[in-house]
C-alpha positions, 0 to 999 in steps of 0.5 A: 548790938546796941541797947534799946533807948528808953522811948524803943522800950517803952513802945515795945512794952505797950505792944506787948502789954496790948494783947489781952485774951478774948472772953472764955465764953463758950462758943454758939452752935450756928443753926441753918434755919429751914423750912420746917424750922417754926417761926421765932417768938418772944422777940425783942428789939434794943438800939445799939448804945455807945460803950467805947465805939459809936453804933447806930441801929438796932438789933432783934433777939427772938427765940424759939425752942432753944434756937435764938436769932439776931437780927441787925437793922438795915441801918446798922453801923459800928465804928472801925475796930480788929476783931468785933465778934458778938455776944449774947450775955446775961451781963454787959461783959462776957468775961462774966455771966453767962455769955455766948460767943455767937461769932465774928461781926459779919459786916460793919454795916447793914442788915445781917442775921445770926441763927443758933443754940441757946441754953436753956433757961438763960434769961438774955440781957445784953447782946454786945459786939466786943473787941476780942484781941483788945478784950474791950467793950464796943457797943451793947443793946440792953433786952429784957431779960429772954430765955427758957 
């Protein structure tokens, strides 16, 4: 066998040191709304801003009896990356604050809506789409704080 040149092990090391643990936040309850479920208050509405990916669009987060729902806008774009997955945090980075994995981005593009369970009395600043494999920031919407 012969001994890896330095260029084959530097490229191996990158591709080792590359994989980083996502957040250890604890992961959302969905909930599946239905008719009884009463209709959503405090929303708020927060366009999407470029942390390392570019965005476009906006996203709503209200709340109604520990039940928070997302709304992304029709015009909701995010830039290619492996594994988007989207928080809700009281800080622009789930890896501290009191984050909430609500799941996996659904679509790169276009509306979608996210229903789940939220603590209570957790004042919500940041919701974020977060490069999980990577454990990098991708694009944030910073609210007012929300919460019980």
């Amino acid at each position: 066998m012969r001994p890896l040149t330095f260029v084959a092990m530097m490229t191996l090391s990158a591709l080792v040191a590359c994989g980083a643990e996502p957040p250890a936040a604890p992961d959302a309850v969905v909930v599946v709304p239905d008719a009884g479920t009463p209709p959503a208050v405090n929303g708020v509405t927060a366009r999407w801003t470029r942390v390392r990916y570019n965005a476009t669009g906006s996203v709503t987060l209200s709340l109604a009896n520990n039940v928070a729902t997302l709304t992304f806008s029709p015009d909701f774009t995010v830039d290619q990356t492996p594994g988007p997955f989207v928080y809700l945090n009281t800080t622009n980075n789930p890896n501290n604050g009191m984050p909430l994995r609500v799941g996996a981005l659904k679509s790169r593009s276009g509306a979608q809506t996210y229903s789940f369970q939220v603590p209570p009395g957790v004042k919500y600043t940041h919701v974020l789409i977060w490069c999980d494999p990577f454990n990098v920031a991708m694009v944030e919407a910073v609210i007012p704080p929300t919460g019980g």
